[in-house]
Every structure is written in structure tokens, then in C-alpha cells.
N, C-alpha and C positions, 0 to 999 in steps of 0.2 A: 835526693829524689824530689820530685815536683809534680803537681797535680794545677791542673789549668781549670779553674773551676768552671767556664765558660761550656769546655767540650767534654773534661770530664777525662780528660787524657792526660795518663802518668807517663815521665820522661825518669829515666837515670843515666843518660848523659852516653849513650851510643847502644843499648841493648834495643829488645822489640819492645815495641809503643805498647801501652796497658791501654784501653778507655772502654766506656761506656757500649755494650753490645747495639749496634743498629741493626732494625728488623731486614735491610737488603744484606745484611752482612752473615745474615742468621746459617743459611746454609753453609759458608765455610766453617761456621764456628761450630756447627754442632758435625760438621764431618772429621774435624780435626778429632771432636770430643768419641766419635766410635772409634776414628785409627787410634787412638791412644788405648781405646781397650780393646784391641785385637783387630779393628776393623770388618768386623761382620756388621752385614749389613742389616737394615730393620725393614720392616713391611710400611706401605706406606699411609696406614692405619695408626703405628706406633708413631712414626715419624711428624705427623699431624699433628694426633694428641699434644709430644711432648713441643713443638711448635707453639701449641696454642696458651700451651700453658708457663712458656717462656716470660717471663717478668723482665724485658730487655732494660727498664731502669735500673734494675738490679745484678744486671750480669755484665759481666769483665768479659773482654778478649785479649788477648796478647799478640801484636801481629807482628811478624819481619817482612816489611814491604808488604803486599800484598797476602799472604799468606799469612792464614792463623795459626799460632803455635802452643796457642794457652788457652783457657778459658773456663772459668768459672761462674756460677748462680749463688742466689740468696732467694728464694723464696720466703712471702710473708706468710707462715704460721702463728697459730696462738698452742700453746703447750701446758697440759697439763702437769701442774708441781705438789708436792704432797700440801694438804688442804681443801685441794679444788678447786683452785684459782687457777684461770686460763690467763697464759705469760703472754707477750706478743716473743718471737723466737724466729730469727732467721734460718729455713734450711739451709745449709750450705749444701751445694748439689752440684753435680754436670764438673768437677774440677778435674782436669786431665793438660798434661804437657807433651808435646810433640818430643817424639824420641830423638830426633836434631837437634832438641835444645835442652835438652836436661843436662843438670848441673852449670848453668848460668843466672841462677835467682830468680826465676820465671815463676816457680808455686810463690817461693815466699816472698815475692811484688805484690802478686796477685793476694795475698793469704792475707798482707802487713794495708793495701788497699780497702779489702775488705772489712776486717774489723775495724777498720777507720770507721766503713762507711755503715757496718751495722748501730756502731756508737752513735753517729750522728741522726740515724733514725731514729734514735731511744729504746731500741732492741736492747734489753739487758741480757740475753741469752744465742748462744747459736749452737745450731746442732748438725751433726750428721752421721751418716751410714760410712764407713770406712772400708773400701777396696783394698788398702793395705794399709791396716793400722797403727803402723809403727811409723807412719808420714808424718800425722799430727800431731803428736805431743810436743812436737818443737813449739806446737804454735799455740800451745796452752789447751787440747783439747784430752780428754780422757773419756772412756770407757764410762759411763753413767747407769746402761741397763744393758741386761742379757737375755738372750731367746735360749730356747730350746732346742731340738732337731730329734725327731724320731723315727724308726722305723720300725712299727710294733705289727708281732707275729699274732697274726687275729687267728689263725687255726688254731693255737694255744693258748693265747692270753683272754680271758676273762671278765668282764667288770661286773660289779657290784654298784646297783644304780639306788639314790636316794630314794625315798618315798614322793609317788605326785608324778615320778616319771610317765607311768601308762596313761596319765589326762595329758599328755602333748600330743597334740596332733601332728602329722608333718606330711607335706606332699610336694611333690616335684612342680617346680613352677620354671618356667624359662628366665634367666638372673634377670636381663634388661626388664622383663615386664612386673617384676618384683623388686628396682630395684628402687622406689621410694621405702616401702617398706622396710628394708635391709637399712638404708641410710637413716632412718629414726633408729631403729635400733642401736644401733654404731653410735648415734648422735646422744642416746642416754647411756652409754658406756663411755662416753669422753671422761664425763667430769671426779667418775671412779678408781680412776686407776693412774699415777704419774707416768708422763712418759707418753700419753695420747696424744694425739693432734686432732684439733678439731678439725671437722673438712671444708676446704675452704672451696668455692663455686668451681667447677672442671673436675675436681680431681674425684667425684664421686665416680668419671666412667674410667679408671684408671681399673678396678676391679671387673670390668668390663673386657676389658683387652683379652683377645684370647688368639693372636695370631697362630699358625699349624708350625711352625718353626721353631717354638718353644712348648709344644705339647709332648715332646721325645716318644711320641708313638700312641700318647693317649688319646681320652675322647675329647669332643667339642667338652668345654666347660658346663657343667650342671649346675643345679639347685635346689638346695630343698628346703624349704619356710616350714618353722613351726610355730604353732599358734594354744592358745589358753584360752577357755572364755571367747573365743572370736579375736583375741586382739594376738596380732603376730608380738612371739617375745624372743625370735632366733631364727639364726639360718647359716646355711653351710655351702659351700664353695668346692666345687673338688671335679675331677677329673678319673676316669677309669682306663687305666693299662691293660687288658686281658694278657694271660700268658697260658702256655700248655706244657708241662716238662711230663716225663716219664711215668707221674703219677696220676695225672689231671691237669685240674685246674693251677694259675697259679698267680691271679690277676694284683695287681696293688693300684689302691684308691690313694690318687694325690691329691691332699688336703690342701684350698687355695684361703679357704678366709672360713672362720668359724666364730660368731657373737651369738650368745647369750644371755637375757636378761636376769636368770635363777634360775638354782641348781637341775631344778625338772628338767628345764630345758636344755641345757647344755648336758645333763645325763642322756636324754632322749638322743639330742644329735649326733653323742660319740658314739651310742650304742646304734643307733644305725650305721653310721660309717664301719663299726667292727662287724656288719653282717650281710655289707653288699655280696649277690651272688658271686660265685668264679671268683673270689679273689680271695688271697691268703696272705696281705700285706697292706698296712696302713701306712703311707709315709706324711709326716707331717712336720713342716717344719718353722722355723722362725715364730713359734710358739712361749707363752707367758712362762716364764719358773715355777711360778707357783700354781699351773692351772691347775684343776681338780682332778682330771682323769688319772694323773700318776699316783692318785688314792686310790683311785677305784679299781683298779685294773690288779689282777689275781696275780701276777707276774713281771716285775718293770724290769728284769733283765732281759726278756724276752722284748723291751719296749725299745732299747737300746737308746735310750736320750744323751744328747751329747749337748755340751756348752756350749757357746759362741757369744763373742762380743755381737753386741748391736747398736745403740745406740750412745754417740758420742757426745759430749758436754761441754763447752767452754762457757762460763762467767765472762759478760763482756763489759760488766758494769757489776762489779761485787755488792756493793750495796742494796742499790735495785733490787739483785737476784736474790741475795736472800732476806729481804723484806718483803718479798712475793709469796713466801710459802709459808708454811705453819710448822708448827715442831711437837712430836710427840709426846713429848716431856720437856718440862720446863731448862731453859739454855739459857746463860747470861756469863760471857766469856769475851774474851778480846783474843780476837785474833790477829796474827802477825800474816798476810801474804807475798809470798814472793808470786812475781807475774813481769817477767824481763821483755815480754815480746808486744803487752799492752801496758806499760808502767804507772798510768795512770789508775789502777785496782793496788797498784804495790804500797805496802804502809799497812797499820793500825786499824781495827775494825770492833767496834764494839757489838757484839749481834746481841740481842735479848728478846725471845720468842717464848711461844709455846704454844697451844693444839687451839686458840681462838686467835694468834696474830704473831705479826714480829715487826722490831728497828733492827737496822743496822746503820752506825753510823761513824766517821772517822773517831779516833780518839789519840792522847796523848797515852793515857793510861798503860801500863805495863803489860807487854803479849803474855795471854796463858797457852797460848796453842800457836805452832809456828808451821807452818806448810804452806805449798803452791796452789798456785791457781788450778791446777791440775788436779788434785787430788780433791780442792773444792768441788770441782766439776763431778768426779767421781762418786762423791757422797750426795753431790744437790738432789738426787731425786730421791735419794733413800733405801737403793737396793744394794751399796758397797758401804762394811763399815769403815769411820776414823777409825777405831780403833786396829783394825786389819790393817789400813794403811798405815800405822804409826807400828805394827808386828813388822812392816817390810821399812821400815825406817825413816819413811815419807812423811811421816809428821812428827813433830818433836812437844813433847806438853811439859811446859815450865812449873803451873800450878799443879800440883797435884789436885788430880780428882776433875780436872774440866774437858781430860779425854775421856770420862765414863761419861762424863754429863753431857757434854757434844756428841759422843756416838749416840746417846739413846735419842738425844732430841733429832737426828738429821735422822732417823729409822723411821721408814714406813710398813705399816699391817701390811700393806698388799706394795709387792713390787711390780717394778717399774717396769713398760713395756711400750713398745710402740707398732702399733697395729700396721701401719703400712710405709714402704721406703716413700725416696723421694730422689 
């Protein structure tokens, strides 16, 4: 394979051409990228947006003749890692292959292009959301953080709210004309939690979007700001379904974004959502693990939470990546990585960190800890342990005692989460 650095255009010797997306080219690429996931169409409000926020130096197409069959994004993000240091982190996004040409190397041109070209940015990280997750791991990517999913019976279930709740104030404001308010907020919850992305210019009206075709019967999108002292410290996002069965009411409130700066406040906003009129259901989902309501709430089998993967990890530069973050507990181990798909992370790794800094640097020295780039990826934010992965046989530890001492250092107090896709 061959890359013309002039046009940007990858050859492998009679398959479809890779190169560089051009903006007249935009509409085949991104129509190929709906038929690949069912072909339903968007409004042309979505369509816009995601237009505008196209990074065409950064996105691939795959074309046969004329027609697109591939195509994938990189979006530049900064990502928060356990410590509080913002990464620079490629999204990887929009990746979809035309059902004509699957099983001809079309993802992995595009996959093996890509992390060429996030290396050459200096991207030590890339990330994404997985439509089926069993694609990436070929390609060095893992599982790094998890959301939640719920569906909680608010005619039964309960909460117990902290103290300071009843000084929140909250009232219904229309989102667009609240919505600098809301992005400060958001913007001082970045540097809290791993797993955040900062918001980069466009993507604030992304929370915005509210076409009637993805509403499944509910209202226009609401809002509701609350505030302390005059200064806004929270607000919620959500929609209302009404429903009528045989008893009554039977309405469910769809939770679309909920920040909070302390606990009042995030008390106050669950507990309004659990007491909208007409309704007898909260659904809420792609929510934090460890957010506080599954304390408070008098019943969580009635809340039904369910796992799901979310956010995915690839190490694109080992070193870099974990000389970016901090460690919980003091770490100073050599690690052995296997990484077959970017070989240049494979080899020797001396990391030595702890809760004010870290090196990581090649070394000759003897591996304590032996694992993939994968499972790297898994641990880097801090919400999967080594040690879990070394129970499923994924890591192997030669010194004794440097997988207690590597799990505790790669742990984070607060897990890892990523407030909106991409």
C-alpha cells in the first residue's frame, strides 16, 4: 500500500482509492455513511450541523469509481485522563462500509490510514463510540468506560435527598436561550471526571437538535436551570411522553443531559424529574456508574440499571499516553506491550508515576507486567481493573506484586464517563 502525500490518496494495487474527504465530495460520503446504518434519512437541520462540523482534513473516503463505499472521521478533541490533564484525542467517527464491499479490507485501509495519520498529528489517544463492538479490537481498541441505562418506577421508588436540596432553585427556561449557562457548567465538570471531552466551537448546538423524528411520540425538548445564590449550578434536559392505560396516568420523562455542580443540586434535579405530573416513569440513559441517584433512591430494582459499553480507548503513542495522566498510588514497573496493528508502541516500557505526575519511557530492563495494547486502553482512564484483566488471562505479571501495584495506580476515585457521542 501507498499513500501520495501530494493528494493524500491511498492505493493497494486495484481495490477502491482511500483519500483525503473533499468538501464537493461531502454529500456522497456522508450518504453512503446513513445507507450503511439502515439508510434512514435525517432532517435537514441534522444534516447541516453534522456538515458543518465535518473536519474534511481529517476524514477518509473510500471510493469505487465514482461512488463512495467507505468513510471515516477523526475529530480533534482534548480528553480528560485521570489527574485532570486535557489529552489532545482523535474521535474517531462517521466509520461505515458499503454492504458491496465488505470483506475486501476497506475498514482496515481506512483503520491502518488512520492511525498513521493520528500519529503524525501527535495525537497520543483516539477514541470512540462502537455500533458493534466486536469490529475494533482488531485494531487495538478496548472498552475504557461504561454508562448506565435506566428505567426507574417513580410511582414507587423514592429518594432520600442530601441536605441544602430545598435552597435550589429551578425553573423552566427554553434550552437555546439558556444555553450559555448550561455550557459553563459542563465546561467546569470537564476537568472532574476522566473520560470528558472538552467542547470544542459547533458542538455546543449538538444538545440543541431536537428533530420530531427522533422524539418517538414525546414533547419538544425542555429545560430546566437551577440556581444557588443567583449563580446557575445545574440543569436538565428531558422530554415528556404522556400515556393513559386503564388506571390513569402513565406518562415517562426522557432524560436527555443532566449536569450538576454539588450534590443540592443534582438532588434537587432528580427529584424533580421523579415528580413531573402524568407520568409514572423515568427513563434515563447513557448515564455515569457511579452517579449518586442509585444512593438515594429507596428501591434500585425498581430502577432497572443496565451496563453498556461506551467509550472506547486505543493508545496511539504508549508513552505519550501514559505520561499524560496521574496515578493513584505510587507505580514504577516495566511494562512488556504487544500492539501488532501499530508496532511501533510494541517493546519495553518503563512507567513511573504517581497522584502529582508520571514518565514513561522505553527500557532494556526486564518486563514485570506483560499485556496488549488493548487492555492498556481498558485500564487508561481508570474504571477497568489490571488486575480483572489479568482474572480473564489478558495480562500476565512476571514480578510478583507489580499487578497490585499497577491496578491500584491506574484506579480512579470517580469513574470514567463521557457526557456526549460523537
Amino acid at each position: 500500500m501507498a499513500t501520495d502525500g501530494a493528494t493524500g490518496r491511498t492505493t493497494d494495487g486495484g481495490g477502491p482509492e482511500l483519500r483525503v474527504l473533499r468538501r464537493d465530495d461531502w454529500d456522497k460520503w456522508y450518504d453512503n455513511l446513513l445507507r450503511a446504518f439502515g439508510g434512514v434519512g435525517e432532517s435537514a437541520e441534522e444534516r447541516e450541523f453534522w456538515n458543518s462540523l465535518t473536519e474534511f482534513d481529517r476524514s477518509l473516503g473510500a471510493w469505487d469509481g465514482d461512488d463512495c463505499v467507505g468513510s471515516a472521521g477523526a475529530f480533534r478533541f482534548r480528553l480528560t485522563v485521570p489527574g485532570g490533564a486535557s489529552v489532545p484525542a482523535a474521535g474517531v467517527t462517521m466509520v461505515g462500509v458499503a454492504a458491496t464491499h465488505r470483506r475486501r479490507g476497506v475498514l482496515t485501509s481506512m483503520m491502518r490510514r488512520q492511525l498513521d495519520d493520528v500519529r503524525s498529528w501527535g495525537e497520543p489517544l483516539a477514541v470512540l463510540w462502537a455500533s458493534e463492538p466486536a469490529i475494533y479490537g482488531r485494531f487495538g481498541y478496548a472498552v475504557g468506560a461504561y454508562h448506565i441505562n435506566a428505567e426507574i418506577d417513580t410511582s414507587q421508588v423514592r429518594l432520600s435527598v442530601p441536605d441544602g436540596t430545598d435552597d435550589v432553585r429551578l425553573r423552566y427556561a427554553a434550552p437555546a436561550d439558556v444555553l450559555d449557562a448550561c455550557e459553563a457548567v459542563y465546561a467546569q465538570l470537564v476537568p472532574r471526571r476522566p473520560g470528558m471531552l472538552a467542547r470544542q466551537p459547533g458542538w455546543e448546538r449538538l444538545s440543541l437538535l431536537d428533530p420530531e423524528s427522533e422524539r418517538d411520540g414525546a414533547s419538544p425538548l425542555q429545560c430546566v436551570v437551577a440556581s444557588r445564590d443567583g449563580e446557575v449550578t445545574g440543569y436538565a434536559r428531558f422530554r415528556v411522553r404522556l400515556g393513559w392505560g386503564p388506571t390513569g396516568h402513565n406518562g415517562t420523562v426522557v432524560l436527555e443531559d443532566l449536569d450538576a455542580l454539588d450534590p443540592a443540586t443534582d438532588a434537587a434535579l432528580w427529584r424533580f424529574l421523579f415528580g413531573i405530573d402524568l407520568t409514572t416513569t423515568l427513563t434515563a440513559r447513557g448515564r455515569p456508574v457511579d452517579e449518586a441517584w442509585q444512593y438515594m433512591v429507596s428501591d434500585i430494582r425498581r430502577c432497572r440499571p443496565r451496563l453498556r459499553d461506551q467509550l472506547h480507548v486505543r493508545l496511539v503513542d504508549v508513552g505519550t499516553a501514559l505520561a499524560a495522566r496521574t496515578y493513584q498510588a505510587p507505580v514504577d514497573v516495566v511494562l512488556e506491550v504487544e500492539d501488532a496493528f501499530c508496532p511501533w508502541n510494541a517493546g519495553r516500557w518503563r512507567l513511573t508515576g504517581n497522584a502529582k505526575g508520571a514518565s514513561c519511557e522505553r527500557t532494556e530492563d526486564a518486563a514485570e507486567l506483560v499485556l496488549g495494547v488493548r487492555e492498556l486502553g481498558a485500564a487508561y482512564l481508570g474504571g477497568v481493573s489490571l488486575a480483572a484483566l489479568a482474572a480473564a488471562g489478558r495480562v500476565r505479571e512476571v514480578r510478583e506484586g507489580a499487578l497490585t501495584e499497577a491496578s491500584l495506580g491506574f484506579g480512579s476515585v470517580v469513574a470514567p464517563w463521557t457526557a456526549h457521542g460523537f
